[in-house]
C-alpha positions as CSV (number, residue, x, y, z in Angstrom):
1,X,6.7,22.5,-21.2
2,X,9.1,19.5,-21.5
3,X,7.6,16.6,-19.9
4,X,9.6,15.4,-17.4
5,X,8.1,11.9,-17.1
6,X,9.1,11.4,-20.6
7,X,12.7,12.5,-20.0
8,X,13.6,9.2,-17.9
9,X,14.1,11.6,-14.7
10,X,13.1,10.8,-11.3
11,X,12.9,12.7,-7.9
12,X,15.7,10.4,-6.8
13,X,17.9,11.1,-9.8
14,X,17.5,14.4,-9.5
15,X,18.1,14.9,-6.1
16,X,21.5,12.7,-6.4
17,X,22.6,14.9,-9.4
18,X,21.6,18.0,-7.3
19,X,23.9,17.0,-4.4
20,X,26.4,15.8,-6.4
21,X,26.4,19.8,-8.2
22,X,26.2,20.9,-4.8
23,X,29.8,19.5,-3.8
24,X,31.0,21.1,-6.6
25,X,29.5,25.0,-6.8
26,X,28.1,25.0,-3.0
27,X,24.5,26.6,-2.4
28,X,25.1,30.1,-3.3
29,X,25.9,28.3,-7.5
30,X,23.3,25.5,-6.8
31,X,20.5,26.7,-9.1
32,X,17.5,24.9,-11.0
33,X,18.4,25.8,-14.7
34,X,22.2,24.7,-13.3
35,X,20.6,21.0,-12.6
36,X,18.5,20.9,-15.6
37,X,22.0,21.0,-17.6
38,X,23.7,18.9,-15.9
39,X,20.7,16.4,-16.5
40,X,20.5,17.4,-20.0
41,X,17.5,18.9,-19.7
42,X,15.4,22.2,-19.5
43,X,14.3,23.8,-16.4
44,X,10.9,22.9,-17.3
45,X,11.5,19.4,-16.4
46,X,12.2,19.6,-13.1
47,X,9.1,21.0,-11.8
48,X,7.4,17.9,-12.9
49,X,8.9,16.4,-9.5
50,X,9.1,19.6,-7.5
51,X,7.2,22.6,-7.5
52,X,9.6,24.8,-6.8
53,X,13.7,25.0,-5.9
54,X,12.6,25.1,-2.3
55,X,11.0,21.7,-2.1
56,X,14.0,19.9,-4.2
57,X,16.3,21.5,-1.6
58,X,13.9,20.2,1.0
59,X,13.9,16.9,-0.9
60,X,18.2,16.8,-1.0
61,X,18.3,17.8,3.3
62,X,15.9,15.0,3.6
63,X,18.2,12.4,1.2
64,X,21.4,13.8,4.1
65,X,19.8,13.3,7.1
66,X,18.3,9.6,6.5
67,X,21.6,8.4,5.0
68,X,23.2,8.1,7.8
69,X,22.4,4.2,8.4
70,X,22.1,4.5,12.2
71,X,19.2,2.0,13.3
72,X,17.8,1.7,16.7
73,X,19.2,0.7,20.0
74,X,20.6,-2.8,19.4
75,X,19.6,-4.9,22.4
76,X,21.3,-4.1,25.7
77,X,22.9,-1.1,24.3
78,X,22.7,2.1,26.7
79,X,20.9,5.3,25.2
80,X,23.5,7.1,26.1
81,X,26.0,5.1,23.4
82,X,22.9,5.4,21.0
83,X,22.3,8.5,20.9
84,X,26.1,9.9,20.7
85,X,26.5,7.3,17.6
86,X,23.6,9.3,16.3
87,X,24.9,12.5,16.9
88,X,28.3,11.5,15.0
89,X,26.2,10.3,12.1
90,X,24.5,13.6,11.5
91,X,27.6,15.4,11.7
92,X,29.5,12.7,9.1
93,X,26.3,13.4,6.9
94,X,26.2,17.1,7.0
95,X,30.5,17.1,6.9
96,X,29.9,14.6,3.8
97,X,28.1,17.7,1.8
98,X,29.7,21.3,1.0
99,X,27.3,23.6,2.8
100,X,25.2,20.6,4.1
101,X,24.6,22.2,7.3
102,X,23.0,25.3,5.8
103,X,20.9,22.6,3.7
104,X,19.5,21.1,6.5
105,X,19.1,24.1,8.8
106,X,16.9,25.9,6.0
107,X,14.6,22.8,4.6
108,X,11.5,21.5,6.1
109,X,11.0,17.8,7.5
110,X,9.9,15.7,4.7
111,X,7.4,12.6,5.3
112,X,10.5,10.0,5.6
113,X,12.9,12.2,8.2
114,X,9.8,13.1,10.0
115,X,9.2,9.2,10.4
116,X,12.4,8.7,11.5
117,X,12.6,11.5,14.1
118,X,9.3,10.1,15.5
119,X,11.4,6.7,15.3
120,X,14.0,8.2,17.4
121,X,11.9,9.7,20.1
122,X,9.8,6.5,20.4
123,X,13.5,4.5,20.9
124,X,14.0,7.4,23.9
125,X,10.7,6.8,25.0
126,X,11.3,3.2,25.7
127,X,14.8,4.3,27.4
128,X,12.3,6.1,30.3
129,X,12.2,9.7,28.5
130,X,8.6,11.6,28.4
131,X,8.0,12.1,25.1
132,X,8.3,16.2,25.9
133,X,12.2,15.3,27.4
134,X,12.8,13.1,24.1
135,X,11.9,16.4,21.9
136,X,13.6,18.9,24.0
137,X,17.0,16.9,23.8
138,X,16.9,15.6,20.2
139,X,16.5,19.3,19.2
140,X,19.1,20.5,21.2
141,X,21.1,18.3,19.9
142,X,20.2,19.0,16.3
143,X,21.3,22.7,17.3
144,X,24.4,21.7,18.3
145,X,25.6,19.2,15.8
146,X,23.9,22.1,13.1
147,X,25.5,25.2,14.5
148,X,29.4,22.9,14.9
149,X,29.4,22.0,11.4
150,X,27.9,25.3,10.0
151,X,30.4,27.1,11.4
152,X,33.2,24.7,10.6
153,X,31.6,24.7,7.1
154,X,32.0,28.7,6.9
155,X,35.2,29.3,8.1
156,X,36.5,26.8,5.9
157,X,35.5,29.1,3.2
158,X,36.5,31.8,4.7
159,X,40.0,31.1,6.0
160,X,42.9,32.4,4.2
161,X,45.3,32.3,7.2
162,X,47.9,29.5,8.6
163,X,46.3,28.9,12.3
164,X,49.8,30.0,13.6
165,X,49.4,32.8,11.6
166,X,46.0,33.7,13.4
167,X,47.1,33.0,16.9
168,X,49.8,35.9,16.4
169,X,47.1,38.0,15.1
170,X,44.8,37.3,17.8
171,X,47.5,37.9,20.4
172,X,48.1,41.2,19.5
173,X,44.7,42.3,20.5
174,X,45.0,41.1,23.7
175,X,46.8,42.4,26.5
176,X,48.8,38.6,27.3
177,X,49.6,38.7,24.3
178,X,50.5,34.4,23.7
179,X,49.6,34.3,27.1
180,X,46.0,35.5,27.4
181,X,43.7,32.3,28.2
182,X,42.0,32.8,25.2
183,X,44.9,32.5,22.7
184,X,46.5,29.5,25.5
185,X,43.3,27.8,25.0
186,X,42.9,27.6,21.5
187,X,46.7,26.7,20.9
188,X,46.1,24.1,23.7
189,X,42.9,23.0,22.6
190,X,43.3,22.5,19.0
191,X,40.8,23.6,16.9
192,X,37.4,24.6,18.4
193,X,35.5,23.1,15.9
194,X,37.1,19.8,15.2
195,X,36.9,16.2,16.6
196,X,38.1,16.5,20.0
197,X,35.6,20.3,20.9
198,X,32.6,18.5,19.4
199,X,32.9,15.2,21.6
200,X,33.8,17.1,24.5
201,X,30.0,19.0,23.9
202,X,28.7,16.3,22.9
203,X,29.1,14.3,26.0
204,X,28.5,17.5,27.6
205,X,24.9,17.1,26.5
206,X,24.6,13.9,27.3
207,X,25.4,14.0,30.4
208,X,23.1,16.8,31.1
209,X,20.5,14.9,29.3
210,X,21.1,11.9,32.1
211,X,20.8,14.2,35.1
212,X,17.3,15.3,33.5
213,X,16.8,12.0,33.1
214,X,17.3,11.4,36.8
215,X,15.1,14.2,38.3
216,X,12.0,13.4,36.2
217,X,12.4,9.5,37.9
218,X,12.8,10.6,41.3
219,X,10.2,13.3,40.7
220,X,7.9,10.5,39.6
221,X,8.1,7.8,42.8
């Protein structure tokens, strides 16, 4: 077995090499022997640093989702403003990778992104959530932010039609035609998985999360 210590390769090198192959072939072409190449190395190699392709794509989610550079609340700032400037940094970091989201959604926690999720729930925690409440909304939304950009991601693939193209199509199915609310909305409403949709659930959630908020302090005097 080539020894990878002896091949000047490190877990960081190989996971920036990885992501950077990633960009360029997406998940379904990401494969170990692929890396090893690009590294100039043989397969081997690799599992010096990981044990198996699951724990270097575990290691690559983990690089994405502490990258995003967003610290704690800075001093006065409402949790509210915090935690949607968090939100946007996941999605930038999972936007920032082809098929990030699918990354994420399929690794494990790693010791550093479990840190910092404990990070953020303590920062909540301080804000007045029980640490159950901090959990609960941080995961939903993780599903959120996940599910948007793993979508986006999939059509983006996918889509081989102009969207004017596809609202003609969709308005034949339906019996307005351009008039059915469904086909008014999305021509209206731009498209449902870019900037102005996510915000609009994003605050959604937040606001939600502040009612919650609300009950569990007046449930509490």
């Amino acid at each position: 077995m080539e020894d990878g210590t002896r091949t000047g390769l490190t877990r960081q090198t190989i996971i920036e090499r990885a992501l950077g192959l990633l960009d360029e072939v997406g998940l379904e072409g990401l494969t170990v022997r692929r890396i090893a190449a690009e590294l100039g190395v043989k397969s081997p190699a690799l599992y010096w640093h990981f044990r198996n392709k699951q724990e270097l794509l575990d290691g690559m989610a983990e690089v994405v989702l502490i990258g995003d550079g967003v610290t704690g609340p800075q001093q006065g700032e409402p949790w509210q403003e915090w935690l949607a400037n968090r939100a946007r940094a996941r999605r930038r970091s999972l936007l920032a990778h082809r098929d990030g989201a699918r990354l994420v959604v399929n690794a494990r926690l790693g010791p550093a992104s479990t840190r910092l999720f404990d990070a953020t729930l303590a920062a909540l925690v301080a804000h007045g959530f029980t640490p159950v409440l901090a959990v609960r909304t941080l995961m939903t939304l993780s599903h959120f932010i996940d599910g948007v950009v793993l979508q986006a991601q999939t059509q983006r693939h996918e889509a081989d039609d102009t969207p004017g193209a596809a609202l003609v199509a969709l308005a034949g199915l339906l019996d307005g035609g351009m008039a059915a609310p469904l086909v008014v909305a999305l021509r209206d409403g731009g498209d449902p998985l870019g900037e102005e949709a996510f915000e609009h659930g994003l605050r959604v959630l937040i606001d939600g999360t502040a009612a919650a908020l609300e009950r569990h302090r007046e449930e509490g005097r």
